[in-house]
N, C-alpha and C positions, 0 to 999 in steps of 0.2 A: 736628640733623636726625635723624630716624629712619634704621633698615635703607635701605639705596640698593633701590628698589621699579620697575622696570620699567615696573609698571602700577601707580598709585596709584590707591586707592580715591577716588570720586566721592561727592557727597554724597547722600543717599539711602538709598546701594549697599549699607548694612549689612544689610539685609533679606534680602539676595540673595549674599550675600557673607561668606567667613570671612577672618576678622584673624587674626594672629598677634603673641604677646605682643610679640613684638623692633620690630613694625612700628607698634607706640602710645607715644607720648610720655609718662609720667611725672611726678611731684612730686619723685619721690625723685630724678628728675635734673638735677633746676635747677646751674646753674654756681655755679664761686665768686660770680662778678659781677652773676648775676640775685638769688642768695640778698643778696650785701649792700643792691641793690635793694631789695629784701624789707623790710633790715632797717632801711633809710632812711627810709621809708614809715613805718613801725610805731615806729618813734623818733618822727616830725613827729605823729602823731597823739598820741603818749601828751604830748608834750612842749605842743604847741601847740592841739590841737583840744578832749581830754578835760577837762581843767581848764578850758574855756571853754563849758562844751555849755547853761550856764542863759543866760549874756549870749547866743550864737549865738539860742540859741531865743526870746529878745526880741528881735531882730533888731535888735541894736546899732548902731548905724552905722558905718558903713564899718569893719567888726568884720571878715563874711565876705571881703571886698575883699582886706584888708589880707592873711587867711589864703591865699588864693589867690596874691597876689604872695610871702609867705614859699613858700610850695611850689614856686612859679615862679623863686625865687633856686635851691633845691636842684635845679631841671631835671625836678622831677618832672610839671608843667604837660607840658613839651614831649617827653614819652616818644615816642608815634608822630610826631612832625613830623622830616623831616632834619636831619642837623647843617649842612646848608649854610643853612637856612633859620632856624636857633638853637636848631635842638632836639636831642635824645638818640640818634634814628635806631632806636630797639631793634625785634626784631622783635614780631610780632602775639602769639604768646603771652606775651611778658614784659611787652607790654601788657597782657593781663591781670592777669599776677600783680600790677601794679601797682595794677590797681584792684582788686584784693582785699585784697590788704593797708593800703588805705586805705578800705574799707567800714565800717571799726566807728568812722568818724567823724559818722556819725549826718546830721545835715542838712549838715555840710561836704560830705560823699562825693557828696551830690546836687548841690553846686555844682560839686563838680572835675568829677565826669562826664558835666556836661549841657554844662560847660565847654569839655572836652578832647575830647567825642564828638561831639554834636549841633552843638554850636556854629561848631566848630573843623572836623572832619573833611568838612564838604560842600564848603568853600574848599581844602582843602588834596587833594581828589583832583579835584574837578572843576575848579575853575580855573586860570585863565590862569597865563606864568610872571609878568605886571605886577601881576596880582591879588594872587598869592602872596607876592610882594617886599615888596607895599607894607602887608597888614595879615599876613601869618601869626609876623613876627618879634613882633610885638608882640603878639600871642596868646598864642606858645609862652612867652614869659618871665612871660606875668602880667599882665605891663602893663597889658594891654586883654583885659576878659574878655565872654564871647562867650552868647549865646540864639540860639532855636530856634525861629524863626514860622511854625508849620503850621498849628498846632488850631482851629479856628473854632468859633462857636456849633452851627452848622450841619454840622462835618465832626470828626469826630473819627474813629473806625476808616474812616468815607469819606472819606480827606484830600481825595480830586479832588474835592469836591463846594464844596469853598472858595469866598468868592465876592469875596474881597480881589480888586479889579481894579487891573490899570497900563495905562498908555497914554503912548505913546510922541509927546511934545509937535513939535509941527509940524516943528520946525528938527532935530529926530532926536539931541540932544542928550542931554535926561532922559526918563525914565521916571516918569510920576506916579503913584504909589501912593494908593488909597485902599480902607478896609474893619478889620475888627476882628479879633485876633487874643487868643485865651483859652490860661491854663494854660502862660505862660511861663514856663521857671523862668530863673533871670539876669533878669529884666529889671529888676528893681529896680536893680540897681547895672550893667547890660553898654552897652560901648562903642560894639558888633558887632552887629548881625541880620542872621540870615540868613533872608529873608521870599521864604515862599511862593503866588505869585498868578498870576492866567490873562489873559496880554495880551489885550485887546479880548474878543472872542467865542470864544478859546480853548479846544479841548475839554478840556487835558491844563493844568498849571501849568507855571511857570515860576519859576526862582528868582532871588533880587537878592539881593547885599551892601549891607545896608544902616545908615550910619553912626547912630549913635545920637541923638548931638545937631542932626539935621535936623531943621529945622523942620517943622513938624506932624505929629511923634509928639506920643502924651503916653500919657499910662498913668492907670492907676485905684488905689486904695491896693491893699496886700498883702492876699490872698486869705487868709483865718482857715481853717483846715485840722484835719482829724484829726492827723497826724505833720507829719513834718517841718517843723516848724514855724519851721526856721531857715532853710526854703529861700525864697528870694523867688519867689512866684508872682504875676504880673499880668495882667489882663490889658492889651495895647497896640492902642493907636489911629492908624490912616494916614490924616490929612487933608490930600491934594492934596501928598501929602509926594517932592519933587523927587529923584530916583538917576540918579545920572551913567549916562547909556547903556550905558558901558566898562564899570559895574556887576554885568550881568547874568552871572548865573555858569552856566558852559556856553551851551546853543544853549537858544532859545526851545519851551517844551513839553514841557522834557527836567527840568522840576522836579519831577513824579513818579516819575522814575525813581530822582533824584538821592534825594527822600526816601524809597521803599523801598530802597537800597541800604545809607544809612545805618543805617536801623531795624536791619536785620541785622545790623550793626555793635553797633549798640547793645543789640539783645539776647543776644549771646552775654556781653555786658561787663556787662550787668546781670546774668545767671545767675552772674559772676563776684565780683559785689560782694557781691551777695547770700551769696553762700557763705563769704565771709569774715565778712558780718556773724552767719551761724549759727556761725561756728567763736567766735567772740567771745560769744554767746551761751551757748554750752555750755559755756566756761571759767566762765563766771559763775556759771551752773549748776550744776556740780562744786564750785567753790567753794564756795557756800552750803550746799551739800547736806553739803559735811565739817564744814564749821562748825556749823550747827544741830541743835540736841539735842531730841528729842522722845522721854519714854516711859524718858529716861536713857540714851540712843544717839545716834549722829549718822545724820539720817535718809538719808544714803547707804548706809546699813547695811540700810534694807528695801529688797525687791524692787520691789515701786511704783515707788519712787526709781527704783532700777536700771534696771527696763524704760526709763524715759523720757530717761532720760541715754544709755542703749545706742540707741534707736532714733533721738533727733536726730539720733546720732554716722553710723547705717548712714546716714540719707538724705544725710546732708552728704559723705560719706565717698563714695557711687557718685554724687553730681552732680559733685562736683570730677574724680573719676575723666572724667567724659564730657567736662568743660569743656576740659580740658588734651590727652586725647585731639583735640576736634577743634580746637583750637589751634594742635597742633601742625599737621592736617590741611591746615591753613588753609593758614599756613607753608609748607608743599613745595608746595601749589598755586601760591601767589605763587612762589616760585621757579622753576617747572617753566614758568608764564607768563614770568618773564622772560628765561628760557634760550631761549623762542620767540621773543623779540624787541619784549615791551612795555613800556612805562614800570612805574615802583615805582607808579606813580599808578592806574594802570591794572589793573597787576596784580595789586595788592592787590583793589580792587573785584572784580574777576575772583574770586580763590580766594576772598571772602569771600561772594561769590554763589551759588559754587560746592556752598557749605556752607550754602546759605540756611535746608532744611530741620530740620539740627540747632541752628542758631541757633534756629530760635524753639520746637524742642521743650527746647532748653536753658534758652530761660527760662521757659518754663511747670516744668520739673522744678525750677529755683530757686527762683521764687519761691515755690510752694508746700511747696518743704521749708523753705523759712526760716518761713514763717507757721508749721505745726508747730512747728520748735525755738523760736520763740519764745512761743508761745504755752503747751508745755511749760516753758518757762522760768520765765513768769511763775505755773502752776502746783506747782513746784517753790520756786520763794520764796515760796510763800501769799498771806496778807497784806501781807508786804513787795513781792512782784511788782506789787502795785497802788498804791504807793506811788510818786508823782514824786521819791523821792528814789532809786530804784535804777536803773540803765542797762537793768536787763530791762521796765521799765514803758513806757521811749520808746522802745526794739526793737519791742515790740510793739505802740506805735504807728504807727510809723516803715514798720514792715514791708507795713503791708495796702494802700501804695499800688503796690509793685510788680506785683501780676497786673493793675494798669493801662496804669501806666507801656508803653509801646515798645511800644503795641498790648495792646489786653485778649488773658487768657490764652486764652479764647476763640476769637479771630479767632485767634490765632494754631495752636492745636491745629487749624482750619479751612486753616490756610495751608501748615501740615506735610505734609498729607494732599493737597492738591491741586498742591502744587509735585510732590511725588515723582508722582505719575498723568499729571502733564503732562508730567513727562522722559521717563514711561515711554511716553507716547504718540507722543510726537516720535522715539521710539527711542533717548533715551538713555540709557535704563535696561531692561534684558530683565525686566523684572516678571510680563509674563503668562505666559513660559516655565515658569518655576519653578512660580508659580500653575497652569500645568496639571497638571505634575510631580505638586505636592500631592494636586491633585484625581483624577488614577489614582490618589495611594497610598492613598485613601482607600475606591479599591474591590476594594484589595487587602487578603488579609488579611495582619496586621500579624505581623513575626517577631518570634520568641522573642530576648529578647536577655538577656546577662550582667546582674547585679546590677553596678552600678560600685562600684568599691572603689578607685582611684586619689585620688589627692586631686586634689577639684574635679573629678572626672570626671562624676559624676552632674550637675552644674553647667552643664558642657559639653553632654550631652545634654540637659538642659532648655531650655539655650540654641536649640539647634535644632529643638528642637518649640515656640518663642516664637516663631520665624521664619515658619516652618510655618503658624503660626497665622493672624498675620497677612496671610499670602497667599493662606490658603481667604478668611478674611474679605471680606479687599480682593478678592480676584477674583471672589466671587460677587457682592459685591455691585455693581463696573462690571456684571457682567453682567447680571447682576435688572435692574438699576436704572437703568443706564444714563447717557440724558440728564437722569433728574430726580436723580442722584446728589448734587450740585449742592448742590441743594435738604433733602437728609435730612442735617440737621446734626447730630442725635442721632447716624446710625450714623458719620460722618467722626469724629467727637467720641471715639467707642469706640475706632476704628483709631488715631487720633492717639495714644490713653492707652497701649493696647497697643506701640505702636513708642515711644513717650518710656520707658515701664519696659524694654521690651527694650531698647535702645539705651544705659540707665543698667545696666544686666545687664551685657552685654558689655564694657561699661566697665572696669566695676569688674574683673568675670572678668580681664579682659587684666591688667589693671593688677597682679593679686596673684598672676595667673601671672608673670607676668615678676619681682616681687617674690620668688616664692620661686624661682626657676630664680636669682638671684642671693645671695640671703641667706638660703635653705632653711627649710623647711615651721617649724621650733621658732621660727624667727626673726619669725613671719607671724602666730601664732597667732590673734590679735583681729581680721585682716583678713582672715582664711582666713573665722572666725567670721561677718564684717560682709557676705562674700560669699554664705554657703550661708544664712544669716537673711532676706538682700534676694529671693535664688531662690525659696525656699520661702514666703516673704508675694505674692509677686508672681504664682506659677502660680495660687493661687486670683482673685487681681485679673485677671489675661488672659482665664481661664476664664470669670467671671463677666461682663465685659464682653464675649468673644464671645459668650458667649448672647446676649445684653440684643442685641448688632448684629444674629446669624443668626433669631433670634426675630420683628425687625422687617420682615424683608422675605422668608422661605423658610419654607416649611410643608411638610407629608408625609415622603412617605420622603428627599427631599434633605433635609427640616433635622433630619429623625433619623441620618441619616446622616454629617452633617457634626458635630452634637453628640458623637457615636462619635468623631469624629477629634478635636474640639477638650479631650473629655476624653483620648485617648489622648496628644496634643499637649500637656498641661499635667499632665501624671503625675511625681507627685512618687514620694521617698524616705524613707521615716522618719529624721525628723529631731528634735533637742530644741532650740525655738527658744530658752526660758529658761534653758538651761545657757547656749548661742552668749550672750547679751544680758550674762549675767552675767562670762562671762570679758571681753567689752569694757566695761560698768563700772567691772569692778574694774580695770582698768587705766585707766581716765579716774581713780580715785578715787584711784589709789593716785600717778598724775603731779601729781593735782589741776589739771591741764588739756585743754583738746584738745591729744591728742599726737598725732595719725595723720596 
């Protein structure tokens, strides 16, 4: 657990709020017993996944099955389930590292996770203790492995718009399902659905447990795909298909809730897999780039090289910083929930709700840093990147279904921006305060300050003119804008990008101040580097996107004047980004892996 915090930060809160290095979770603090986790993980993939990845992606029979029941002997299946119930018990963030360290198994990673998240996690917080008894032991171990029935023809980012109906037969015994459900992954080989549909005339869904070998499912063959191609995708059919009443998981209505609670689940855990599968990526990378000779050098030796091996490293390097940050975040909420007096079932949902908004700016920063490193990747081996004989050519196919996956990146930069404006409306966020704040200082003139010279100081003050920024943005434009706010997805879209890079900002900043307040500045050097390279790319990206937001809705002397602040707000320092890029190279080049 982090610093003991009186007042723990909220999710949101970072816009309006300073951290303190001691009060952020770390990599560098993993335990003895989560690293050998770690090292469990990354043993079962090289051992069992990697040598299999041509049969997986034929979809062998009962190949992936088998994979999931060996992972399910090691207890890696049942990480988040309790040990009363057969599983591991571990907390939320060592769930993650879990599923990072199992990301670079290519179409497996998408079976464990859809397995051990989607599948698994809606029964084991919303259900009954009979529910839980009777299928969760045989989840956690493998046994019985588990899909996810939401997506319909017709509903996919509108899951409520589903039109799978049930209706509860006269004598109030079963529930009859009937309707189509698309984009299952598991259902090829799962024992479990957890199917989502709207009793009778219902405005809201409702979810069911439901067994697989009931009669009148049936399914359609496997779905022919860009990547992952060893995942099974189907789609599933409910005709007149009978679920025992006792079925229904939670209260009737309550299955939209149940599915976005999940999804937050599942997107901080995708931002997590994902980043393992870039760190895997960038080894690969390094590797060849020492090996191949061009010109009678090894092409790690140009700058070219350089740049794109140093800039995977920075994006990978400040999403993992943010993932583990709110990880841990998560963590003392669930804690601080159950010291008030709620179930682990409960309180987990709680702090992982809590943190809704950085789950899904977490996976919009993943997946689109993994799509770069991968796609540098495949640039970096040339011809061979395009080759189905190298692991960077099914990375980069593999990779482009994540800004889908758990809500397009989209909807979700749409859901970042409107969750925070509705806490801040409800009062549980002081947003418009500060936003006034801004708005005087902006008809103040602005004081003369020192040149920084501390290390990371200059960083620091960027940091808080990233804040700054965001708050003229967002608050003029509730104000302009108002009720049709809503509605201008361009400028929510801008504010989202600006708080995903801030929020990777201060990330990272925390994480390499507390790095060197422990191991001192010589000790740091490449992550001192990976820190002031991410600042200085990113003030022109804030800058440019508050234009592009203030531009679409303020004219005259307010949007001249607010341009004055948003350039004084994103004022950098001279800086040498290609010396920075080159001293973490040369230490990717010289470990010959992702070392950081």
């Amino acid at each position: 657990m982090t610093e003991n915090n009186p007042n723990p930060i909220k999710g949101g809160e970072f816009i309006i709020r300073d951290t303190q290095p001691s009060e952020i979770f770390t990599p560098e603090n993993w335990t003895e017993e989560q690293n050998m986790i770690a090292s469990m993980c990354e043993d079962f993939i090289s051992a069992e996944v990697l040598p299999n990845l041509d049969r997986i992606d034929s979809m062998e029979e009962g190949l992936m099955s088998s994979l999931l029941e060996k992972a399910g002997e090691l207890g890696l299946i049942g990480m988040s389930v309790p040990e009363e119930l057969g599983g591991m018990g571990v907390d939320f963030k060592t769930s993650l590292l879990t599923t990072e360290k199992l990301a670079h198994g290519f179409s497996f990673s998408v079976a464990y996770s859809a397995h051990t998240g989607i599948g698994t996690l809606p029964l084991l917080y919303y259900g009954n203790d009979a529910q839980k008894k009777k299928y969760i032991p045989k989840l956690a171990s493998g046994q019985w492995k588990a899909a996810y029935c939401l997506t319909e023809p017709g509903a996919g980012s509108d899951a409520n718009a589903g039109k799978t109906k049930a209706v509860l037969t006269e004598d109030g015994s079963h529930y009859v399902l009937n309707g189509q459900k698309m984009w299952i992954t598991n259902a090829g080989f799962a024992n479990f659905f957890t199917v989502f549909a709207k009793i009778d005339d219902d405005k809201n869904l409702s979810a069911f447990l439901v067994e697989a070998d009931s009669d009148g499912i049936n399914l359609n063959p496997e779905e022919k795909k860009m990547g992952i191609k060893g995942s099974s995708t189907r789609q599933v059919f409910f005709n007149n298909v009978k679920v025992p009443a006792e079925n229904l998981l939670s209260t009737r209505e309550n299955g939209f809730k149940i599915a976005l609670n999940i999804l937050n689940i599942g997107r901080i855990k995708l931002g997590a897999a994902v980043m393992g599968g870039a760190k895997a990526a960038i080894t690969d990378s390094v590797i060849y780039a020492n090996e191949r000779k061009q010109f009678g050098r090894e092409i790690s030796k140009y700058g070219a090289i350089r740049y794109k091996l140093a800039e995977q490293t920075i994006q990978t390097f400040v999403v993992e910083s943010a993932i583990y940050r709110a990880g841990q975040n998560i963590d003392d909420a669930i804690l601080d929930y159950i010291a008030k007096g709620m179930s682990k079932e409960e309180a987990t949902l709680k702090g992982i709700e809590l943190f809704a908004p950085e789950c899904a700016m977490l996976k919009v920063a993943g997946s689109e840093a993994l799509d770069y490193v991968v796609d540098e990747a495949v640039q970096i081996f040339g011809g061979m990147g395009y080759s189905a004989e190298s692991y960077v050519e099914r990375a980069y196919r593999d990779s482009r279904i994540n800004r889908i996956f758990e809500g397009t990146n989209e909807i979700n930069r749409l859901l970042t921006v409107d969750m925070i404006l509705k806490r801040a409306m409800k009062g549980e966020l002081d947003l418009m305060g500060p936003a006034m704040t801004v708005a005087n200082e902006l008809m103040s003139i602005p004081e003369m300050s020192d040149i920084p010279t501390g290390i990371l100081e200059a960083e620091q003050r960027m940091l808080t003119g990233f804040k700054k920024t965001i708050l003229m943005v967002a608050g003029a434009a509730v104000q302009k804008l108002m009720q049709t706010l809503s509605k201008e997805q361009e400028v929510l879209m801008n504010i989202s990008d600006m708080a995903i890079w801030t929020y990777n900002a201060e990330s990272s900043l925390l994480r390499v101040q507390q790095m060197v307040n422990n191991s001192g500045e010589e000790n740091c050097k490449e992550q001192i580097a990976m820190v002031q390279t991410y600042f200085y790319d990113i003030a022109d990206k804030i800058k440019k996107t508050g234009k592009d937001a203030l531009n679409s809705f303020t004219e005259g002397d307010e949007l001249r004047m607010m341009l004055m602040g948003l350039k004084r707000f994103t004022k950098t320092v001279p800086f040498n980004p290609k010396e920075a890029r080159q001293l973490i190279a040369s230490k990717l080049i010289e470990e010959n892996r992702y070392c950081f």
